[in-house]
C-alpha positions as protocol buffer text, in pm:
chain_id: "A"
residue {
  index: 1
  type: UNK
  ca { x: 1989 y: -4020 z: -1915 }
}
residue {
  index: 2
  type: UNK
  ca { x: 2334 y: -4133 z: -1765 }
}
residue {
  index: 3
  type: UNK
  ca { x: 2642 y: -4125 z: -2023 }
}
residue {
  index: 4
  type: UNK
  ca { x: 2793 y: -4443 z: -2031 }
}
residue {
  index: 5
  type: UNK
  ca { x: 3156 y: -4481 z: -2180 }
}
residue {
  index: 6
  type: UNK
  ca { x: 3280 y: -4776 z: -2365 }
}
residue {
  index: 7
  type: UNK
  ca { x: 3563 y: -4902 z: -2553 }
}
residue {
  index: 8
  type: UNK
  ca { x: 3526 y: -5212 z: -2800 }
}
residue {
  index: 9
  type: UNK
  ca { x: 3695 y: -5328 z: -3101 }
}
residue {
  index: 10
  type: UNK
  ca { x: 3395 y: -5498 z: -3226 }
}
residue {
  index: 11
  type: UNK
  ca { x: 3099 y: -5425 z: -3456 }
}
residue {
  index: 12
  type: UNK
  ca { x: 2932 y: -5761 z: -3411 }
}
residue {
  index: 13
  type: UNK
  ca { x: 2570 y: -5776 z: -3411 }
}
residue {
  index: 14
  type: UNK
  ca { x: 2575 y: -5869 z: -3045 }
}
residue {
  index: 15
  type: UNK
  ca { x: 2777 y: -5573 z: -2948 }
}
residue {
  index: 16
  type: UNK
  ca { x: 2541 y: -5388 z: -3093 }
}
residue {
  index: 17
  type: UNK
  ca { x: 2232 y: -5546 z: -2894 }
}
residue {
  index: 18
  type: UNK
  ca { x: 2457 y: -5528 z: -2564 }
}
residue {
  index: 19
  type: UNK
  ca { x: 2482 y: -5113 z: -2680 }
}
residue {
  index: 20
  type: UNK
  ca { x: 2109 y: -5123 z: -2761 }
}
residue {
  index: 21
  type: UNK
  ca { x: 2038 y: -5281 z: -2396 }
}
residue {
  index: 22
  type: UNK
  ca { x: 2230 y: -5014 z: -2220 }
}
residue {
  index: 23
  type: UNK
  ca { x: 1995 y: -4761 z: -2430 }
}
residue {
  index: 24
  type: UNK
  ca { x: 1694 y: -4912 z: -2285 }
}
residue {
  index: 25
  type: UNK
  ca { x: 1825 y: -4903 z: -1926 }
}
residue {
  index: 26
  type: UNK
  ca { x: 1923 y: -4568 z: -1949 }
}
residue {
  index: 27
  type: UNK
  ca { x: 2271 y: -4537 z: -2064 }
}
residue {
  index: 28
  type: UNK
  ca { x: 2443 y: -4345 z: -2355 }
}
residue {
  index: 29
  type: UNK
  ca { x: 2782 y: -4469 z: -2494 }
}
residue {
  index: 30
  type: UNK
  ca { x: 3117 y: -4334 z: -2586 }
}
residue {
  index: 31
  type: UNK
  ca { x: 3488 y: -4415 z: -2546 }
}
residue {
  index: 32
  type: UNK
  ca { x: 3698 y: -4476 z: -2203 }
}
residue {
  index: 33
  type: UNK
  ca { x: 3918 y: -4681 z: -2030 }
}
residue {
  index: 34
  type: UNK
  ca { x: 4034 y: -4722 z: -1664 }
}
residue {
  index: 35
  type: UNK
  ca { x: 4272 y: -4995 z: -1467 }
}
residue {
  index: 36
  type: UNK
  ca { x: 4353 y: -4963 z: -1080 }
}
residue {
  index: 37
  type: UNK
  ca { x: 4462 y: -5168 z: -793 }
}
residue {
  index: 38
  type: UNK
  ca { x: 4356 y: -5268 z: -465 }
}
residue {
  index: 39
  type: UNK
  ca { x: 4368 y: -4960 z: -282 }
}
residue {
  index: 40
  type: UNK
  ca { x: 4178 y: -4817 z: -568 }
}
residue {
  index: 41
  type: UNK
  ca { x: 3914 y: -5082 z: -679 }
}
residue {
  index: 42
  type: UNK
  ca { x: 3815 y: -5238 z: -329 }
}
residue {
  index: 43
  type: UNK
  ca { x: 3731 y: -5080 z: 70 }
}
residue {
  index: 44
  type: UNK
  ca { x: 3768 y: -5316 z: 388 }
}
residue {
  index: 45
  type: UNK
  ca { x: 3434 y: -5317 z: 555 }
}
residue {
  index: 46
  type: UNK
  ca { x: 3449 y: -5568 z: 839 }
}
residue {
  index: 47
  type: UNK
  ca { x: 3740 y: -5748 z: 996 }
}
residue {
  index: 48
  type: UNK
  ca { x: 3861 y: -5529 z: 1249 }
}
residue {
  index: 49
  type: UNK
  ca { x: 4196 y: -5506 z: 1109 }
}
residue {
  index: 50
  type: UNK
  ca { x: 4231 y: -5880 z: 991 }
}
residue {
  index: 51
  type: UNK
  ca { x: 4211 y: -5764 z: 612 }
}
residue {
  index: 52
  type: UNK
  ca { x: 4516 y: -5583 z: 507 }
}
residue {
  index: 53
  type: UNK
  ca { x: 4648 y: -5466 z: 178 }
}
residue {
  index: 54
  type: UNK
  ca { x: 5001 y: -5497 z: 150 }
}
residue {
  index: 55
  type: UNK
  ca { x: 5276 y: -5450 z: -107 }
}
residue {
  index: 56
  type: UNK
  ca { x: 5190 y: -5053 z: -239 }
}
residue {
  index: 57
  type: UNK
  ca { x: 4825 y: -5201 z: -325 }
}
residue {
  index: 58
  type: UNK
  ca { x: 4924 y: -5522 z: -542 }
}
residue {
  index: 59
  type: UNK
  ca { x: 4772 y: -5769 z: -241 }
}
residue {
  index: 60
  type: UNK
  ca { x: 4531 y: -5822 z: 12 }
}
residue {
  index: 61
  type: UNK
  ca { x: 4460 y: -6072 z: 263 }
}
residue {
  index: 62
  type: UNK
  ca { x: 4212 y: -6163 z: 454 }
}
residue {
  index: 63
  type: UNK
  ca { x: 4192 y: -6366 z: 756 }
}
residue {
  index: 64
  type: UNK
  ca { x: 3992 y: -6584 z: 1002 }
}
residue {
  index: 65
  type: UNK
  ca { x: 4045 y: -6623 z: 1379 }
}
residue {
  index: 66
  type: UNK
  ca { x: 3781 y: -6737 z: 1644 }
}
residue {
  index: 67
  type: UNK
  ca { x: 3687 y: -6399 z: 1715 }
}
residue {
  index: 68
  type: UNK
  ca { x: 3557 y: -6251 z: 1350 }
}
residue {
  index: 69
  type: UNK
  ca { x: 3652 y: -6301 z: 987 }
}
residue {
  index: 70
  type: UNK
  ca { x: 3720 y: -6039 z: 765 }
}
residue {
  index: 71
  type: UNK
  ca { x: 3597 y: -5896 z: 396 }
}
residue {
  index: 72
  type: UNK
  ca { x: 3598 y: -5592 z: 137 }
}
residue {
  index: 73
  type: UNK
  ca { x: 3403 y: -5448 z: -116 }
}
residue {
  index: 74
  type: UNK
  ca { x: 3452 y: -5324 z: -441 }
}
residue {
  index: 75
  type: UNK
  ca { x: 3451 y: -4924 z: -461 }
}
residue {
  index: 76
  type: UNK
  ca { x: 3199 y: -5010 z: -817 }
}
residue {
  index: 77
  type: UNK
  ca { x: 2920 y: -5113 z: -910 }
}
residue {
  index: 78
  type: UNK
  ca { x: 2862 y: -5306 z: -1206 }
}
residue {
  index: 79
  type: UNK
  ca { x: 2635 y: -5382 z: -1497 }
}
residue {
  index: 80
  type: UNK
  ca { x: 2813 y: -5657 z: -1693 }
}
residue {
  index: 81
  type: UNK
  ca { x: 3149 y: -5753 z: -1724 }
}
residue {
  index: 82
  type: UNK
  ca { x: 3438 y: -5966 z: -1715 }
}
residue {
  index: 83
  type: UNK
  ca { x: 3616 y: -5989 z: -1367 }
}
residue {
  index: 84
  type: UNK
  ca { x: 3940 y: -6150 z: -1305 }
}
residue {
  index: 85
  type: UNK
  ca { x: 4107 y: -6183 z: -947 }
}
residue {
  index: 86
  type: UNK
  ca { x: 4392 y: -6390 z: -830 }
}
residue {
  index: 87
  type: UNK
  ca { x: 4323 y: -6625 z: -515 }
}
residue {
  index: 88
  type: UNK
  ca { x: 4555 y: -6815 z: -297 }
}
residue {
  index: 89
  type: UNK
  ca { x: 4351 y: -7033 z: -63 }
}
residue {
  index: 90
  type: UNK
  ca { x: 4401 y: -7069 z: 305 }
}
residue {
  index: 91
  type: UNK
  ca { x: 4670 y: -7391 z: 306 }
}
residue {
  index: 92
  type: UNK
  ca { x: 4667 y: -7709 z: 523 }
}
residue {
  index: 93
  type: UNK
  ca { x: 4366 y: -7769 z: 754 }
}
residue {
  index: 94
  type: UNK
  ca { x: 4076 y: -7509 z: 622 }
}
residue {
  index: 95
  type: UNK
  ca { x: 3792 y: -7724 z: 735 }
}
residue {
  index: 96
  type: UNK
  ca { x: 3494 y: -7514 z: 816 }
}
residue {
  index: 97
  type: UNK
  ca { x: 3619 y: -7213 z: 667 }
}
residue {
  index: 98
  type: UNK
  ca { x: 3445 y: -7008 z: 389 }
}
residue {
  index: 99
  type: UNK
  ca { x: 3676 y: -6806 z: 92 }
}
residue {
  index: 100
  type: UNK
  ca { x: 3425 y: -6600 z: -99 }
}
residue {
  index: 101
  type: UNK
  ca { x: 3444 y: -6394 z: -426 }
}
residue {
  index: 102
  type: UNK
  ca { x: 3086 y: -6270 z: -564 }
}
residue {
  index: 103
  type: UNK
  ca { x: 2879 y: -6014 z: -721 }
}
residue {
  index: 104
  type: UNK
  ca { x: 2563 y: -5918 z: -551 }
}
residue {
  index: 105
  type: UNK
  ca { x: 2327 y: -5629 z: -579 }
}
residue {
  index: 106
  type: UNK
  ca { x: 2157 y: -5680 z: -280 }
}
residue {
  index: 107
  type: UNK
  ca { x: 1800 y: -5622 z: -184 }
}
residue {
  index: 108
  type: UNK
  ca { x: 1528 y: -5860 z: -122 }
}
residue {
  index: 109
  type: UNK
  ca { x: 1499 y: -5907 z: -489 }
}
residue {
  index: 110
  type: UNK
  ca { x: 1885 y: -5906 z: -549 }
}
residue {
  index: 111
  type: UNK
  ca { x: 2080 y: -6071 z: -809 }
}
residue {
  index: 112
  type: UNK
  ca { x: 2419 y: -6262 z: -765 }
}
residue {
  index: 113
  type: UNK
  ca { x: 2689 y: -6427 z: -868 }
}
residue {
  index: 114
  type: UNK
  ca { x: 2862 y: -6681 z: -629 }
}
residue {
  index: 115
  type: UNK
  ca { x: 3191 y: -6789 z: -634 }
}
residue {
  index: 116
  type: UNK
  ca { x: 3255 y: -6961 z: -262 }
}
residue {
  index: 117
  type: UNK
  ca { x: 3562 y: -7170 z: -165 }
}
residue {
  index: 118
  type: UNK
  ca { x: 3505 y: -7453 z: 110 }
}
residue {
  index: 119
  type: UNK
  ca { x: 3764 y: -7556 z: 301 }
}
residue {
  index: 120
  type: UNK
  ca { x: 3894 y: -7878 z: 392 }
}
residue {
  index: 121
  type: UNK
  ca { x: 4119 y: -8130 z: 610 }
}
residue {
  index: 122
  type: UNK
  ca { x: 4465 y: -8093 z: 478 }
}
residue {
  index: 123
  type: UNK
  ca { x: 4540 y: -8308 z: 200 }
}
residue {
  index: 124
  type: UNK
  ca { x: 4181 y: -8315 z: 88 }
}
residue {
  index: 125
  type: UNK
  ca { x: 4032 y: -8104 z: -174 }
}
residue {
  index: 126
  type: UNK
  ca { x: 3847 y: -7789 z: -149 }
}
residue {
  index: 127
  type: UNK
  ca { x: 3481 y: -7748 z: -280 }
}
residue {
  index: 128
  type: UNK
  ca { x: 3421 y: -7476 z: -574 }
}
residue {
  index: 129
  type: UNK
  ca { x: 3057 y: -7375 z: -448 }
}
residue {
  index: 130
  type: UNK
  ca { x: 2855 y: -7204 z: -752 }
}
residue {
  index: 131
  type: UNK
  ca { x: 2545 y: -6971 z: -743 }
}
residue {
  index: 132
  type: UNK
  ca { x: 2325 y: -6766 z: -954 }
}
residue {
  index: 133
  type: UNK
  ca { x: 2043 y: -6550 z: -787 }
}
residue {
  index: 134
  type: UNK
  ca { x: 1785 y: -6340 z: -1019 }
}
residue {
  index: 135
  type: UNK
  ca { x: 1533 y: -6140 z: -856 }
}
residue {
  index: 136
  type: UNK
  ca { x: 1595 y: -6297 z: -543 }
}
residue {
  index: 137
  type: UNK
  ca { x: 1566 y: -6653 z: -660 }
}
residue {
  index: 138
  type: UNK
  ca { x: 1869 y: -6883 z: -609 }
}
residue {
  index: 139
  type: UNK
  ca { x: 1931 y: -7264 z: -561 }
}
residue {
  index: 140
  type: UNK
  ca { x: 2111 y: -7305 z: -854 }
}
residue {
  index: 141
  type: UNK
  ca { x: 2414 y: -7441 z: -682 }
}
residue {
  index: 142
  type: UNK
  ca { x: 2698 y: -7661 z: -881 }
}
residue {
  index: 143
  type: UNK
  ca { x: 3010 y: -7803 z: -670 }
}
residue {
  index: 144
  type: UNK
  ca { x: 3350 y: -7901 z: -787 }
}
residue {
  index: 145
  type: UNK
  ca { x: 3670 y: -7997 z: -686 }
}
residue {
  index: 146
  type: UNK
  ca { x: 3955 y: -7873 z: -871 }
}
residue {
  index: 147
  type: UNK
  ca { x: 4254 y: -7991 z: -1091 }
}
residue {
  index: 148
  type: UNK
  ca { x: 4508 y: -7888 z: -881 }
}
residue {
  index: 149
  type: UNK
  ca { x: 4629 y: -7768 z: -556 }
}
residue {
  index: 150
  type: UNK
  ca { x: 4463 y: -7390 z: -512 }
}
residue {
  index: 151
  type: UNK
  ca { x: 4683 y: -7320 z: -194 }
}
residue {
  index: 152
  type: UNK
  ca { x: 4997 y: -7366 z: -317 }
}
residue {
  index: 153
  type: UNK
  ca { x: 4986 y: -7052 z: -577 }
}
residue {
  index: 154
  type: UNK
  ca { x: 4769 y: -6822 z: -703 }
}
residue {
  index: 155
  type: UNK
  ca { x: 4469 y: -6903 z: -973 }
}
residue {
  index: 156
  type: UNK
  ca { x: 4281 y: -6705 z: -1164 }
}
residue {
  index: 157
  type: UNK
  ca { x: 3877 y: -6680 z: -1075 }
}
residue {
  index: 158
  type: UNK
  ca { x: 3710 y: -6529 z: -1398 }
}
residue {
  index: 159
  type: UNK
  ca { x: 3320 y: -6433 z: -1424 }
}
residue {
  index: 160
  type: UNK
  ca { x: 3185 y: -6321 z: -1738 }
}
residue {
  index: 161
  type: UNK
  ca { x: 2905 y: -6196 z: -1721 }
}
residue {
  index: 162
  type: UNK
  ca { x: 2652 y: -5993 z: -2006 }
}
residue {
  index: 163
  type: UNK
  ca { x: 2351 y: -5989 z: -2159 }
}
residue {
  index: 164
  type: UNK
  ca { x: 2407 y: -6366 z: -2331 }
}
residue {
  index: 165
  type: UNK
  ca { x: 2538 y: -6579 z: -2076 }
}
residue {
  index: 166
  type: UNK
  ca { x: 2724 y: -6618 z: -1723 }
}
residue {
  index: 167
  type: UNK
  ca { x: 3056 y: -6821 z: -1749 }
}
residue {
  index: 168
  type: UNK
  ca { x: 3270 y: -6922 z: -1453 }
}
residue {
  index: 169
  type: UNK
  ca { x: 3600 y: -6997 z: -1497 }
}
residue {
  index: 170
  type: UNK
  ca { x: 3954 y: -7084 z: -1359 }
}
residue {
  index: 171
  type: UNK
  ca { x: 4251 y: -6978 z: -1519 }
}
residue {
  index: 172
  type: UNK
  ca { x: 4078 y: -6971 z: -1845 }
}
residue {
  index: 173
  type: UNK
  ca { x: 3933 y: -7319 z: -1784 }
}
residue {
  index: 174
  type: UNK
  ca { x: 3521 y: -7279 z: -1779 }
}
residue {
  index: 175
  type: UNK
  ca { x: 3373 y: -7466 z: -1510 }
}
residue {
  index: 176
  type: UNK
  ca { x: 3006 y: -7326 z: -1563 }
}
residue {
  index: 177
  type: UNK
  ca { x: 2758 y: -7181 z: -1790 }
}
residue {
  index: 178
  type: UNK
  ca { x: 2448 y: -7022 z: -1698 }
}
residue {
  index: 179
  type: UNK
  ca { x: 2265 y: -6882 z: -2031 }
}
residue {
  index: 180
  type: UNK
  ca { x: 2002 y: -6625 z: -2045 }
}
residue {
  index: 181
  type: UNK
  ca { x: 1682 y: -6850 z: -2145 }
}
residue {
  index: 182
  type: UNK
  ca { x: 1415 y: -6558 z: -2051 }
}
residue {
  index: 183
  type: UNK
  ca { x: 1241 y: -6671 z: -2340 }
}
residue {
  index: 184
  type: UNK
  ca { x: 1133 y: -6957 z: -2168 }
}
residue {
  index: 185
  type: UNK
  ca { x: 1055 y: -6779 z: -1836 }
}
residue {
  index: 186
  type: UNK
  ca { x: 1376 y: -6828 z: -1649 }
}
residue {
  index: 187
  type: UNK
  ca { x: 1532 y: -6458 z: -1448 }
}
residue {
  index: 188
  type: UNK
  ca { x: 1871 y: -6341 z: -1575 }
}
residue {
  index: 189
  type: UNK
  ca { x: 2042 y: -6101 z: -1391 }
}
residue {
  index: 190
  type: UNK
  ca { x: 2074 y: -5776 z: -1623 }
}
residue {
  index: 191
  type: UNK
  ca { x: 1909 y: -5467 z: -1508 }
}
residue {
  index: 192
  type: UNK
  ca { x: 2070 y: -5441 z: -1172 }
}
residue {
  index: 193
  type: UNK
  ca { x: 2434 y: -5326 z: -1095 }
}
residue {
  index: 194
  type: UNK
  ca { x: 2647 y: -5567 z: -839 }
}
residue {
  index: 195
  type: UNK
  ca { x: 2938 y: -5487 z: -650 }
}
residue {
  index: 196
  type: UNK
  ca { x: 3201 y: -5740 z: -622 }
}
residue {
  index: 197
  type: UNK
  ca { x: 3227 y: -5869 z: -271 }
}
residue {
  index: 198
  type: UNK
  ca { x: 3519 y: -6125 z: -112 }
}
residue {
  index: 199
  type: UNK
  ca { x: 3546 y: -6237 z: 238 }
}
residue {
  index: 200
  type: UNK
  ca { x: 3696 y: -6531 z: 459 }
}
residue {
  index: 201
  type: UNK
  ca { x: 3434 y: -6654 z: 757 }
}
residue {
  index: 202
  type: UNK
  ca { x: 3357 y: -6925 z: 992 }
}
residue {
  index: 203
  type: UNK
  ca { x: 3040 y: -7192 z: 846 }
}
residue {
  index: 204
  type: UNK
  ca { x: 3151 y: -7503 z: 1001 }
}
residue {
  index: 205
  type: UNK
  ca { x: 2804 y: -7583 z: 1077 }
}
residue {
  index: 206
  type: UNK
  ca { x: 2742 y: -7686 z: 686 }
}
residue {
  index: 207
  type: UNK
  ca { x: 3091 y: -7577 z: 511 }
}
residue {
  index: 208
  type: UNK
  ca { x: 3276 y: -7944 z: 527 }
}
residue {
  index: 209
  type: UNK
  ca { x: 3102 y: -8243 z: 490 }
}
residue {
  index: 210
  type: UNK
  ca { x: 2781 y: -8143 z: 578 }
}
residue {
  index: 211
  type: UNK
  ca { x: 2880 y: -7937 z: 918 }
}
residue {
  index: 212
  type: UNK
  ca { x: 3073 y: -8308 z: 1020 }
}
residue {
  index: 213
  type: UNK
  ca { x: 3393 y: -8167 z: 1025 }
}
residue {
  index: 214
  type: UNK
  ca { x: 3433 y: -7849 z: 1285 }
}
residue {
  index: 215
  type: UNK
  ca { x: 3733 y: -7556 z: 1235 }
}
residue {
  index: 216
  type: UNK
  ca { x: 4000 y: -7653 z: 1401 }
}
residue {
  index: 217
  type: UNK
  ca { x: 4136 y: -7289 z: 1599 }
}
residue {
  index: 218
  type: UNK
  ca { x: 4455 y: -7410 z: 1712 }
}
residue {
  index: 219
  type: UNK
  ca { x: 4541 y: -7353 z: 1302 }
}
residue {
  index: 220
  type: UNK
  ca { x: 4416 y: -6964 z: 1294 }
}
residue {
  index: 221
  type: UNK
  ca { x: 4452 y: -6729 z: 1184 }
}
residue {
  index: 222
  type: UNK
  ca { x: 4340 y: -6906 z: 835 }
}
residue {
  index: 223
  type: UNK
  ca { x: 4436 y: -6676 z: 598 }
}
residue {
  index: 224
  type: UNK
  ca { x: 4337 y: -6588 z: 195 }
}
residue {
  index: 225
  type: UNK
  ca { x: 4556 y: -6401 z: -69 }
}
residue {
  index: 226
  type: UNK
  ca { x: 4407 y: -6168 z: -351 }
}
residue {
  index: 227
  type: UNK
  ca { x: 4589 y: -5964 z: -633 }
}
residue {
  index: 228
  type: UNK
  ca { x: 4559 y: -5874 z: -990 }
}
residue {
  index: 229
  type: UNK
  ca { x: 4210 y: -5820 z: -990 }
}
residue {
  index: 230
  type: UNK
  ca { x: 4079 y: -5694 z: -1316 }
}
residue {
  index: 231
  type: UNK
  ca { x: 3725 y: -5583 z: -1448 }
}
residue {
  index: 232
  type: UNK
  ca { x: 3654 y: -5509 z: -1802 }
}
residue {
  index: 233
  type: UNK
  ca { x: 3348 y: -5388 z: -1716 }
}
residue {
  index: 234
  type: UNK
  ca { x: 3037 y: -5151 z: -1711 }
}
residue {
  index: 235
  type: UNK
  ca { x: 3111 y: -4921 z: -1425 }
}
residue {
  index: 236
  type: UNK
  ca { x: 2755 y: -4749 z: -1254 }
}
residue {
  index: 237
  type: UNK
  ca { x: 2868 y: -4421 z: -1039 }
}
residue {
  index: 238
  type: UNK
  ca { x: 2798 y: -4411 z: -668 }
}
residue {
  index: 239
  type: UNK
  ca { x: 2676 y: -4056 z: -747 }
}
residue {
  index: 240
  type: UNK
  ca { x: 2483 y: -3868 z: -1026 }
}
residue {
  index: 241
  type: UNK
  ca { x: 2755 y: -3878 z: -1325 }
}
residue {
  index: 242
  type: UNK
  ca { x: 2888 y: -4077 z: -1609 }
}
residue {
  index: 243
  type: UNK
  ca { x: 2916 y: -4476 z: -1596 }
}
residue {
  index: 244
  type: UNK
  ca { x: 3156 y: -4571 z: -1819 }
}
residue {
  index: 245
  type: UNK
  ca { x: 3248 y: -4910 z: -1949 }
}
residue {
  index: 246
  type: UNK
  ca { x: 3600 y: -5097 z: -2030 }
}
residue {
  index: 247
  type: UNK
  ca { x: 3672 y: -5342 z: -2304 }
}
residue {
  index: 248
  type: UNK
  ca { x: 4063 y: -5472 z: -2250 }
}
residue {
  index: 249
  type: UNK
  ca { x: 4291 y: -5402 z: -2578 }
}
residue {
  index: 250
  type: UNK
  ca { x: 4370 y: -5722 z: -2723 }
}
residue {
  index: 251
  type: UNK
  ca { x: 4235 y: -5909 z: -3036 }
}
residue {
  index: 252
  type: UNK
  ca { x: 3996 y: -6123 z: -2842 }
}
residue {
  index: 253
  type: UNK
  ca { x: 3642 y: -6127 z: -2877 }
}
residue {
  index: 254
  type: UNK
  ca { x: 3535 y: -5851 z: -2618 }
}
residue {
  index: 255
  type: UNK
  ca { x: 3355 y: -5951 z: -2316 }
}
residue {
  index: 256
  type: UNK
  ca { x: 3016 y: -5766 z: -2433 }
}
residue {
  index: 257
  type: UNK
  ca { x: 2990 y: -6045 z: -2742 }
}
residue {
  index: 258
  type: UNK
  ca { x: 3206 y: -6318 z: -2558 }
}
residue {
  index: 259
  type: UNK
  ca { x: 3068 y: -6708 z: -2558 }
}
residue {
  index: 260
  type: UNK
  ca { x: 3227 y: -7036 z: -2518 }
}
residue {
  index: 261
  type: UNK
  ca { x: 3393 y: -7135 z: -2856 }
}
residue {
  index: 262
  type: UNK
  ca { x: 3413 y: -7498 z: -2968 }
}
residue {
  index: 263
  type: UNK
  ca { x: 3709 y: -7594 z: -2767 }
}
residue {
  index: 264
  type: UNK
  ca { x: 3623 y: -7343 z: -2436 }
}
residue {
  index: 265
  type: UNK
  ca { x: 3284 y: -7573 z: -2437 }
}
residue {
  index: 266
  type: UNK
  ca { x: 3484 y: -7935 z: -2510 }
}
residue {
  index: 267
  type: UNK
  ca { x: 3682 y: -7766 z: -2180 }
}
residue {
  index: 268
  type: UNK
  ca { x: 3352 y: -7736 z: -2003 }
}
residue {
  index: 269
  type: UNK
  ca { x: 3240 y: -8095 z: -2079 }
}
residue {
  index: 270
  type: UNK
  ca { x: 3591 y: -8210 z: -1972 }
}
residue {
  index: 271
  type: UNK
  ca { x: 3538 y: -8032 z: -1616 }
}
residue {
  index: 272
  type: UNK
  ca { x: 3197 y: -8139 z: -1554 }
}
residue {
  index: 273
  type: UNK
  ca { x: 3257 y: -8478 z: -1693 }
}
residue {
  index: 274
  type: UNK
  ca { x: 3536 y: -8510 z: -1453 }
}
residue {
  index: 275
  type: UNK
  ca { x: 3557 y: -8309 z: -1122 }
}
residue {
  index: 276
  type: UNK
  ca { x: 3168 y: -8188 z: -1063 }
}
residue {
  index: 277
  type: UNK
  ca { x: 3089 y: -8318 z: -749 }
}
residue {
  index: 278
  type: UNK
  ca { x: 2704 y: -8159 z: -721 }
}
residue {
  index: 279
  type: UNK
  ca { x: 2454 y: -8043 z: -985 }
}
residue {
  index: 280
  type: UNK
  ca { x: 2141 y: -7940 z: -877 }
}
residue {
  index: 281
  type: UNK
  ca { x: 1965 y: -8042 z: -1240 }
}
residue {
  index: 282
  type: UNK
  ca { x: 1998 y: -8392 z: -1107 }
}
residue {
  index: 283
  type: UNK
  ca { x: 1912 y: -8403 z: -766 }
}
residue {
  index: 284
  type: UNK
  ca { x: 1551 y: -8583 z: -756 }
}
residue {
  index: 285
  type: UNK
  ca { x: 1482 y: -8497 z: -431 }
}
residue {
  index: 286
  type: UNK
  ca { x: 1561 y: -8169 z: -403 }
}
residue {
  index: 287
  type: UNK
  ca { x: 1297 y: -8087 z: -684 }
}
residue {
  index: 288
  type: UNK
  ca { x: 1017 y: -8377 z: -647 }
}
residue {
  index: 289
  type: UNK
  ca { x: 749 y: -8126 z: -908 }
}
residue {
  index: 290
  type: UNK
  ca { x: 1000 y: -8147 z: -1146 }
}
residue {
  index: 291
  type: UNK
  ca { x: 1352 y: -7934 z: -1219 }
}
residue {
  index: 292
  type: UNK
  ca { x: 1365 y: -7601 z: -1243 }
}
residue {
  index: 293
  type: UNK
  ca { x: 1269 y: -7492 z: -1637 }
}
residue {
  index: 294
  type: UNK
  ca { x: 1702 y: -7372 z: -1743 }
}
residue {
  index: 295
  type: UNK
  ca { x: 1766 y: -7758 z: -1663 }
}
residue {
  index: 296
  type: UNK
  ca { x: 1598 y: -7903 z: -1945 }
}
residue {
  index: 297
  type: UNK
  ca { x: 1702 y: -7657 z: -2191 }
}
């Protein structure tokens, strides 16, 4: 059995069944903490060059030219968590491009968690693209456009992720919630670790407008700005060893027991009231036998 390490400040019952979880996958528990940057957390694995991390480790770009894109990958893998990174997305014309920031396990039957940024004509508004794959199944996609302008500073992208529920967020605002309802027979990713995955790539043949509007090249190199990434978190070793889990100090509900409160989930009516664009619980003819079972729940 693999140690895991964890620090919480809670003895709620569903701490205790997040614990009990771990048990059953193989992990033990006991007390650790860790915090890095980029040079620590993430490795550049394509790009040739065009991803850079600047500033002693605090940021990292990537960019986009005709020739190739560019992405990293987190050094971890996880089991549950609560991720936080900073984006600044590639300003004025981005149409066709492709910002992503994701958690994948890979493998046929692989689970995810999408976060993808579709870019637009200048002075129109990107698209928040949102996925969830478990055991290889997807098309769960939700779109939104966003509240304000998310190239002219940096935002933060938040998943939370564990046994209860999957929340997306933006600076603290939720956008989505996907809830574990495997007692009616719909997969949850929770048995297999993800890295966290970001890159910047050409898919003008379906990114903008339905593939309509092409990348314009004379604007490259289109480029994307990380920092402050941060993942309270269930870390699984590369290697044969310890994983070891993180629980920030603060007197918040940790991340292993964390739900959307009354006014987090008046926030996520308030979002998807007003700037979802595409839910895929309402699109008829995408699912003529009926919608998938979470969208009745």
């Amino acid at each position: 059995m693999a140690s895991c390490f964890c620090t919480t400040k809670s003895n709620a019952k569903s701490v205790v069944e997040f614990f009990t979880l771990l048990l059953v996958l193989g992990f033990s528990c006991t007390d650790l903490s860790f915090a890095g940057n980029i040079n620590q957390d993430f490795d550049i694995t394509w790009g040739d060059g065009r991803a850079k991390v600047l500033n002693n480790g605090k940021l990292l770009t990537l960019s986009l030219d005709k020739a190739s894109g560019s992405g990293v990958q987190s050094k971890h893998e996880y089991l549950f968590g609560k991720m936080d990174l900073q984006l600044k997305l590639v300003p004025g014309n981005s149409a066709g491009t492709v910002t992503t920031y994701y958690l994948s396990s890979g493998g046929l039957n692989h689970d995810e968690i999408d976060f993808e940024f579709l870019g637009n004509l200048s002075g129109e508004p990107y698209t928040v693209h949102t996925n969830v794959y478990a055991q290889g199944k997807g098309e769960r996609e939700q779109q939104f456009h966003l509240w304000f302008d998310p190239t002219a500073d940096f935002h933060t992208y938040s998943v939370l992720w564990n046994p209860q529920t999957i929340v997306f967020s933006v600076d603290n605002t939720p956008l989505r919630e996907f809830k574990n309802l495997e007692k009616l027979g719909v997969p949850f990713p929770k048995s297999q670790p993800m890295k966290l995955y970001s890159s910047i790539w050409n898919a003008d043949q379906w990114a903008t407008r339905g593939g309509l509007i092409k990348t314009d090249w004379t604007q490259a190199p289109f480029v994307a700005s990380y920092r402050n990434f941060n993942a309270d978190a269930c870390v699984v070793p590369n290697a044969p060893g310890a994983a070891y889990c993180t629980s920030s100090d603060s007197d918040t509900t940790p991340w292993e027991s964390q739900k959307l409160d009354i006014i987090s989930e008046e926030k996520l009516k308030w979002v998807q009231r007003n700037y979802m664009i595409y839910n895929y619980c309402n699109d008829a003819d995408r699912f003529p036998q009926g919608f998938p079972l979470e969208c009745y729940a």
